[in-house]
C-alpha positions in Angstrom: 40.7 -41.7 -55.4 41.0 -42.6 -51.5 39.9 -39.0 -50.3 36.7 -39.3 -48.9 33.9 -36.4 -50.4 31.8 -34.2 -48.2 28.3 -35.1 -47.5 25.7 -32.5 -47.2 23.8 -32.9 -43.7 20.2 -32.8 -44.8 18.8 -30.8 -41.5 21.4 -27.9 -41.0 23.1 -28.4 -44.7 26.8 -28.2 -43.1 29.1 -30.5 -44.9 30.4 -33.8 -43.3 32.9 -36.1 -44.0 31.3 -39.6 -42.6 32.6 -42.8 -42.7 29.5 -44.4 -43.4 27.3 -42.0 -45.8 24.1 -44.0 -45.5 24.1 -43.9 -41.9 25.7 -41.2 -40.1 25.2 -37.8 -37.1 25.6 -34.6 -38.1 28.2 -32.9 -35.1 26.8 -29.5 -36.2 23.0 -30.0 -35.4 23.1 -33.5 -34.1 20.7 -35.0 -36.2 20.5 -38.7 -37.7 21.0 -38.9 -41.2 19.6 -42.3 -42.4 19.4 -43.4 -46.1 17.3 -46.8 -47.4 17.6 -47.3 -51.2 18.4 -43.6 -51.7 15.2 -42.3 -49.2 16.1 -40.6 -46.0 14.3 -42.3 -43.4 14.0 -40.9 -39.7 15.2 -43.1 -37.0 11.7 -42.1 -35.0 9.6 -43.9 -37.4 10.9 -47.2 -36.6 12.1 -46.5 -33.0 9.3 -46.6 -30.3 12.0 -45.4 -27.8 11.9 -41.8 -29.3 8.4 -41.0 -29.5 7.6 -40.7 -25.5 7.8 -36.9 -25.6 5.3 -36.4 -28.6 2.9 -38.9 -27.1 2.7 -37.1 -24.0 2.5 -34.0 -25.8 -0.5 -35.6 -27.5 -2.6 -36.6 -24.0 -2.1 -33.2 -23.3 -5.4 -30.9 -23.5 -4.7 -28.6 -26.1 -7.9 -26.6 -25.4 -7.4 -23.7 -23.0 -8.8 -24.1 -19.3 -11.2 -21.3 -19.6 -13.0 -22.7 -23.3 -15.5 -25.3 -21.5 -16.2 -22.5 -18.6 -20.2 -21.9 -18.8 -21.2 -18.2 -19.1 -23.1 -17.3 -16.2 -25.1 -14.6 -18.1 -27.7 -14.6 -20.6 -27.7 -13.9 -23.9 -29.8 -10.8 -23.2 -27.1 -9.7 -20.5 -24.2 -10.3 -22.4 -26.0 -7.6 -25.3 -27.4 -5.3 -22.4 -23.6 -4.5 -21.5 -22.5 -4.8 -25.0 -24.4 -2.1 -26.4 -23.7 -0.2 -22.9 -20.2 -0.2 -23.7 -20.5 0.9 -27.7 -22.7 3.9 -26.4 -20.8 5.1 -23.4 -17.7 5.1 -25.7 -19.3 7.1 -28.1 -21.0 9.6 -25.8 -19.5 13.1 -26.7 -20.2 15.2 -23.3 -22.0 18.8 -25.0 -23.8 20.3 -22.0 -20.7 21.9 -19.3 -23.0 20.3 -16.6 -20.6 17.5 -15.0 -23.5 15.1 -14.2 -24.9 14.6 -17.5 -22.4 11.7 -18.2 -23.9 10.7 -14.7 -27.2 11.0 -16.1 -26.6 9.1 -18.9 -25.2 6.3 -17.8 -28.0 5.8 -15.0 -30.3 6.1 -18.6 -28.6 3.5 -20.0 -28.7 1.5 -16.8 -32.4 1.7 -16.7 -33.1 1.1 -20.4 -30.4 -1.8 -20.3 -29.8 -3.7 -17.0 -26.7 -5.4 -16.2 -28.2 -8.7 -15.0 -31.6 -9.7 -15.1 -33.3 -11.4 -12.2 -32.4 -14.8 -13.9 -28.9 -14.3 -14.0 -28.8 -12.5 -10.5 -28.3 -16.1 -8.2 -25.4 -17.2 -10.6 -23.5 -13.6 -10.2 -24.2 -13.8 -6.4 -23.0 -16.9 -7.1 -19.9 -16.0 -8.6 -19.1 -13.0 -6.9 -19.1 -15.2 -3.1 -17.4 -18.1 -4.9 -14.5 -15.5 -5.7 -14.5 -13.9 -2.2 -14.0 -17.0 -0.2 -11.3 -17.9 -2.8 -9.7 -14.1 -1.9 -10.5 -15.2 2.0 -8.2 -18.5 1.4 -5.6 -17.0 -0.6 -5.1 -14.0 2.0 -5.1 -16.8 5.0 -2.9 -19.1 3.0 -0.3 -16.1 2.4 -0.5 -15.7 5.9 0.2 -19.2 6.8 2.9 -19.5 4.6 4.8 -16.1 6.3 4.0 -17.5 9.9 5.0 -21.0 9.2 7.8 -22.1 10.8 8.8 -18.4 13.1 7.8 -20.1 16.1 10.5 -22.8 15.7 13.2 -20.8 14.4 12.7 -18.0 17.6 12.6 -20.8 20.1 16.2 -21.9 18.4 17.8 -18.3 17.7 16.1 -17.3 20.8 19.4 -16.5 23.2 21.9 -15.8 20.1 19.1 -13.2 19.1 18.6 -11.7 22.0 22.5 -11.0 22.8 22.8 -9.5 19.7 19.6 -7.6 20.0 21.1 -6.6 24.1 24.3 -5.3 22.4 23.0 -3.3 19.0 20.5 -1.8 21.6 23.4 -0.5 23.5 25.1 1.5 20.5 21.7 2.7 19.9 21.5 3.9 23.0 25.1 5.7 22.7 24.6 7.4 19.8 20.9 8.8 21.2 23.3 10.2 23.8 25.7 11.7 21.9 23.1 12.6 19.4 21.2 14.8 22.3 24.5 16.1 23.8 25.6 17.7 20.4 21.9 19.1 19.7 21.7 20.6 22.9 25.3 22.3 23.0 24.9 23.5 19.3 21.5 24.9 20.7 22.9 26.7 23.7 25.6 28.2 22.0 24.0 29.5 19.1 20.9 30.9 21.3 23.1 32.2 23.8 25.2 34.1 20.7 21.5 35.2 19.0 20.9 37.1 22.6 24.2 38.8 22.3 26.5 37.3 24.7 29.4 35.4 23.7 29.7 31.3 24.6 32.5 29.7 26.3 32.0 26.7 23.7 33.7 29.4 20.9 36.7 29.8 23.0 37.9 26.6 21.5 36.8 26.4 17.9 39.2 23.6 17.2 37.1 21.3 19.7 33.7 22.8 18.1 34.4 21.9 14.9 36.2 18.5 15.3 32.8 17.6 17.6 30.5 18.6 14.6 32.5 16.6 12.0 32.5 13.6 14.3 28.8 14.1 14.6 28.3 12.1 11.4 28.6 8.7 13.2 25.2 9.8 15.1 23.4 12.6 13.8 20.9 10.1 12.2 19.8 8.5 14.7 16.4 6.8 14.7 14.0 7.5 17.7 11.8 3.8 16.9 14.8 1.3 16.3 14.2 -0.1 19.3 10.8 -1.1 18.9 11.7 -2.0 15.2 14.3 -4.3 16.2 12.1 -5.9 19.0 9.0 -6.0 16.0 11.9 -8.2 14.2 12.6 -10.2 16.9 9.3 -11.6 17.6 8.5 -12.1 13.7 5.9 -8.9 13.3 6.2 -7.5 9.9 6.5 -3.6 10.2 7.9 -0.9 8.2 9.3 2.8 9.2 7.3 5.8 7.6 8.6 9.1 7.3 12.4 8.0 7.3 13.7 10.1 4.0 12.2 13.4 6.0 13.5 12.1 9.1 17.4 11.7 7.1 17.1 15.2 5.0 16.2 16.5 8.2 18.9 16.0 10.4 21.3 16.3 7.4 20.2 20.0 6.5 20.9 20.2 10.4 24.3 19.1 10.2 25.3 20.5 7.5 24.7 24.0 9.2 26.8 23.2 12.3 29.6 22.5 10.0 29.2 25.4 8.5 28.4 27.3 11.8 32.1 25.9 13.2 33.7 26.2 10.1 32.9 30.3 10.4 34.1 30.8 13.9 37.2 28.7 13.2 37.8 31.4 10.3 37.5 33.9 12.6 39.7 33.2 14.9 42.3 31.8 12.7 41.9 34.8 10.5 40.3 37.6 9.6 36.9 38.2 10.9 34.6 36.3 8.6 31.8 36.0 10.7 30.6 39.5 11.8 29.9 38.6 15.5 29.2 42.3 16.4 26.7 43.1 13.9 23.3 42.1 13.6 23.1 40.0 10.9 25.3 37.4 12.3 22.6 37.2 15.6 19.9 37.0 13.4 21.8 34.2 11.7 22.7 32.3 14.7 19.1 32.4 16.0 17.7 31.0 12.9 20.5 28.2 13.3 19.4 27.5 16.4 15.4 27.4 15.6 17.3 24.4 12.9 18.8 22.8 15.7 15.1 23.0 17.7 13.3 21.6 14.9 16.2 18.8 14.2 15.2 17.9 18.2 11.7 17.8 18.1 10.4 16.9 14.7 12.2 13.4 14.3 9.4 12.0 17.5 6.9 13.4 15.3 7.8 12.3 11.7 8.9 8.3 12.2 6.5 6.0 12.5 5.8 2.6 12.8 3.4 1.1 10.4 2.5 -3.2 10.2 0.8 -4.8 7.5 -2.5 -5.7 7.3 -3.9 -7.9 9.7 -6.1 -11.0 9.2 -8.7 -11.3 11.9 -10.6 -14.5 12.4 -14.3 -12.9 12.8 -17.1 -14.5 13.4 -19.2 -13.7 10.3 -22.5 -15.3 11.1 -23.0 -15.9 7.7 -23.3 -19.9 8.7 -26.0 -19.2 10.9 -28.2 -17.7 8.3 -30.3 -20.4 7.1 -32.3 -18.3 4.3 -33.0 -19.4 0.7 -31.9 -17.0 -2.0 -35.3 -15.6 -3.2 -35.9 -14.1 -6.6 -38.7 -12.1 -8.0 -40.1 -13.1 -11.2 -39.2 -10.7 -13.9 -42.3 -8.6 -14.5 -43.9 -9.3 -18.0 -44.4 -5.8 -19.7 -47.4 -4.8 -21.2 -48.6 -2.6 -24.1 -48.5 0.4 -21.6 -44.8 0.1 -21.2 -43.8 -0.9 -24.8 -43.3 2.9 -26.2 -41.1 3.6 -23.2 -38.7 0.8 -23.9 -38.4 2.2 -27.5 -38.8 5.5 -26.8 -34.6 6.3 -25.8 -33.2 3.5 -28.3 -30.6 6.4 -30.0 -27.4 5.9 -30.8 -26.5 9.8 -31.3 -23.9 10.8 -29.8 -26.4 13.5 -28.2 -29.3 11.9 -27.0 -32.4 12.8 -25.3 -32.4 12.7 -21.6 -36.1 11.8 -20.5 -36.6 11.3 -17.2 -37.2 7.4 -16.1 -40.9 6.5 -15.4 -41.8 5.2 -12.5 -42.6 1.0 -12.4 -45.4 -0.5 -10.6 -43.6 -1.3 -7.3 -45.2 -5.2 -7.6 -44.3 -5.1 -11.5 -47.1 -5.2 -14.3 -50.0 -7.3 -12.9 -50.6 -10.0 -15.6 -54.2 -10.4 -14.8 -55.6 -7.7 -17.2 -59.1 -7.5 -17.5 -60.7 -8.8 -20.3 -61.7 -7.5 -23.9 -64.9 -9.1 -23.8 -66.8 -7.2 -21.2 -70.1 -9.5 -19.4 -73.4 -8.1 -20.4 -75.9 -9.1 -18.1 -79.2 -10.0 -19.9 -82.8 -9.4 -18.3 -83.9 -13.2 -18.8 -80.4 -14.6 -16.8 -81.4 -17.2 -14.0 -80.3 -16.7 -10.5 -78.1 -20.2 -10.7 -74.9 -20.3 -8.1 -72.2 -21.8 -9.8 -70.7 -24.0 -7.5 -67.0 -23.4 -6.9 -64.4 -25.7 -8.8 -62.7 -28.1 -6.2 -59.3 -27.1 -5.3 -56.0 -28.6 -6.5 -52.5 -28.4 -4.5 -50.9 -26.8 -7.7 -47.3 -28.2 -6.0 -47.1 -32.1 -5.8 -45.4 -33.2 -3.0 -42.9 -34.9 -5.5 -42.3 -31.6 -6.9 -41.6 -29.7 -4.6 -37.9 -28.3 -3.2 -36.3 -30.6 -1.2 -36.2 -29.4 2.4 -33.9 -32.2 4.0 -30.7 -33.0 3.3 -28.5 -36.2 4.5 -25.9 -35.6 7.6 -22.1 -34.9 6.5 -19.4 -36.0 8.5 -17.9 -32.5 10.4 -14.2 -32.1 9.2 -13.1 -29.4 11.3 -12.4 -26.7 8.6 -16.3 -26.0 7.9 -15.8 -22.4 10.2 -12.6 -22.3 9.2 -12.9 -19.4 5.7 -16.3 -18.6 7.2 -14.7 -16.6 10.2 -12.2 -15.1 8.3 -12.2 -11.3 7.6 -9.4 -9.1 6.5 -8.9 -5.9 8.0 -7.9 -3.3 5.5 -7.2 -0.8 8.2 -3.9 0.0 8.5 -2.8 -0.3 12.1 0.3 2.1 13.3 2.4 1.1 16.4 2.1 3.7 19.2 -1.3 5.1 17.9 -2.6 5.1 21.1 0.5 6.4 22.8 0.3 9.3 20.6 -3.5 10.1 21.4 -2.2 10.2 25.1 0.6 12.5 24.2 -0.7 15.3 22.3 -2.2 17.1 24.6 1.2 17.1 26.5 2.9 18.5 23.4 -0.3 20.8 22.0 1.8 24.1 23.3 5.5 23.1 22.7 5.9 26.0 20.2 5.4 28.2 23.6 7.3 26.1 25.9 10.4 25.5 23.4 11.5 29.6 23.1 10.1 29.8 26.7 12.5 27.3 27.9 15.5 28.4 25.4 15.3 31.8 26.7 15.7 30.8 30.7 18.4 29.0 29.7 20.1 31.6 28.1 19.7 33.8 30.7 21.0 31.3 33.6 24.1 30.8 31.1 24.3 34.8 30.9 23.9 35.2 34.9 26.7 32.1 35.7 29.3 34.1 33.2 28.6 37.3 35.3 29.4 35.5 38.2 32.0 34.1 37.3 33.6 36.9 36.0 33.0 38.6 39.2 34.7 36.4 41.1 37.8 36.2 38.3 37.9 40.4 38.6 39.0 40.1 42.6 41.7 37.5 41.7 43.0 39.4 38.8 42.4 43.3 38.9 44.2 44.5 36.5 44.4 42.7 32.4 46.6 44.0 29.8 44.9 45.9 27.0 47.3 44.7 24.3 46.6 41.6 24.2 46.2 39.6 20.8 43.8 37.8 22.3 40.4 38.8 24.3 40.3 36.9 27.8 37.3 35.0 28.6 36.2 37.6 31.2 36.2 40.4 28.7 34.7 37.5 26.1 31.9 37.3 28.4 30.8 40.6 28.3 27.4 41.6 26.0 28.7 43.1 22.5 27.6 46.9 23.6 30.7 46.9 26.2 32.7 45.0 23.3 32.0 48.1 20.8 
């Protein structure tokens, strides 16, 4: 008889055990359970305290923003591109010819315009309304990215620039070590393409240890330091051509890997690499073209790109002090009624009849009469004096032509001289229109230039192993080893 029974909540139904079963919370869904004389009575119908959030919900507008906008087109327009709309969509295209859909559409154009002279000033309207809120947006964004740089480079400016001075430096160390590999991998592999053997694959140990390394810089980027100095002073800018730029000089190190990775074999082991036939020159002087393009290319393919820009540009479209005029839509006449009819189809193959010339000035209202003026033989000569002329525009009527003086606030030119380029504008454009004709015949100069130095590299071995023969005359024949004066020597005297 002292156990206490379960309630049921009457929001969430979860049993509760309360001490007080006409007034309690329910810990499950925190709701108020009140009970007067058996009725359950919300707390929020008494308490004032509670309603605040329903009341404000209440002043809200519940109406979209858009419901109260007024249409700026007719009733007449709004139809006209209705019934545009139903028949494009259920044009089927029959003929092969590719400009009848053309065609028909400038058909449909002419039988049902857009926008009528009535509802041309409010589109005009609408459509500049729009653009100067584009013009402000653009500016704003620009405002908004800009605001603040100057004040934060002023304060980062010496931290910046030491850190700037000392990633410059590595850049500058890995372009040097990056050009020293290209250039030795280039040499040797032209020099063994000719058919003379390279000093640098005496020791393939250092070759190969040199090309491995040569991950640390073989991607090196050409335009990091004017990236980096773009950064610096707050220009937005991207790099274009970078995942060409990184396949690039992989594919390129990859084969030098390779390349090294084959002569080690070959002197470690058996002779992998075929040195003495032709295949292996043909395939060292393709490496070497590789290594020519991995040189070259990467000033060609990277780019700097910016954003964008937005150019305050005098427009001059304040200084045009000129009323919108419209021409009066021209009333049709009885002449013109069958042509209106005439292409009203809704086939889905209609007939294409050429458009009929209007009137240039429209259809003149003043059509002569019905009632043509017979002159009779008893008519008296009688002038009939002219009817005094009325100004048919009151002066109280007419469009006002003044208007009172405004205070200037100093953002009248403001949007008006705003223009966005859409241009992109690329860094070093007009460097590279200066340096093309420089580089128009470096497919001539680059085997040109690969060739002398093979042959100087050929003519300093000679020589040096003429001056080597008079210290040592004689050199065993068994050794396991060839010497580097024998090494030297072109692969006929070899064979």
């Amino acid at each position: 008889m002292l156990r206490r029974s379960a309630i049921t909540c009457h929001f969430c139904n979860a049993p509760v055990l309360p001490k007080d079963p006409a007034n309690f919370g329910c810990p499950h869904c925190g709701s108020v359970n009140r009970f007067v004389n058996g009725n359950l009575v919300d707390p929020a119908m008494f308490n004032l305290e509670m309603n605040t959030r329903s009341f404000v919900r209440q002043r809200n507008d519940r109406l979209p923003a858009e419901f109260g906008r007024r249409d700026i087109l007719c009733h007449s327009c709004q139809r006209n591109a209705t019934l545009v709309v139903q028949l494009l969509a259920n044009y089927v295209e029959g003929s092969e010819d590719e400009n009848s859909i053309e065609q028909y559409r400038e058909s449909l154009s002419t039988r049902y315009p857009l926008v009528c002279d009535s509802c041309q000033s409010s589109v005009d309207a609408e459509i500049n309304k729009k653009n100067a809120m584009a013009r402000s947006q653009a500016l704003g964004a620009w405002l908004n990215q800009t605001r603040g740089k100057v004040k934060q480079r002023q304060n980062a400016l010496p931290h910046e620039h030491d850190k700037l001075s000392r990633e410059l430096l590595i850049w500058r160390l890995r372009g040097g070590l990056w050009a020293t590999t290209i250039i030795i991998s280039l040499l040797s592999n032209a020099t063994a393409g000719l058919g003379w053997w390279p000093s640098t694959f005496n020791r393939p140990w250092l070759l190969l240890s040199l090309n491995i390394l040569a991950i640390f810089w073989s991607f090196w980027d050409p335009t990091y330091s004017s990236f980096r100095s773009a950064k610096l002073q707050g220009r937005q800018i991207r790099v274009q051509g970078k995942k060409i730029h990184i396949g690039l000089q992989l594919s390129g190190w990859i084969t030098r890997v390779t390349t090294s990775l084959l002569i080690y074999r070959h002197w470690s082991g058996p002779n992998a690499l075929h040195l003495v036939s032709t295949s292996s020159r043909v395939y060292l002087a393709s490496i070497s073209v590789i290594e020519l393009a991995c040189a070259i290319l990467p000033f060609f393919i990277l780019r700097l790109q910016q954003p964008p820009a937005i150019r305050l540009i005098d427009t001059a479209r304040h200084k045009a002090d000129t009323a919108p005029s419209r021409t009066p839509t021209p009333v049709p006449g009885s002449s013109l009624e069958p042509e209106l009819f005439a292409g009203l189809s809704f086939s889905s193959k209609p007939v294409l009849t050429p458009p009929r010339k209007a009137p240039v000035f429209g259809v003149s209202s003043m059509l002569p009469s019905s009632n043509e003026h017979v002159t009779e033989a008893d008519e008296m000569d009688v002038d009939i004096p002219a009817a005094p002329k009325t100004n048919p525009e009151p002066i109280w009527l007419r469009p006002q032509r003044f208007f009172a003086p405004e205070a200037p606030t100093g953002l009248e030119s403001l949007f008006e001289m705003t223009k966005i380029g859409d241009e992109d504008v690329t860094m070093g454009e007009v460097s590279s229109r200066q340096v093309t004709p420089q580089w128009k015949w470096w497919w001539v100069y680059a085997p040109s230039v690969l060739v002398l130095l093979a042959l100087g590299y050929n003519a300093w071995g000679r020589s040096k192993n003429a001056n080597s023969s008079q210290i040592l005359p004689t050199i065993p024949p068994t050794s396991q080893y060839m010497s580097s004066n024998s090494q030297s020597q072109p692969y006929s005297e070899l064979s």
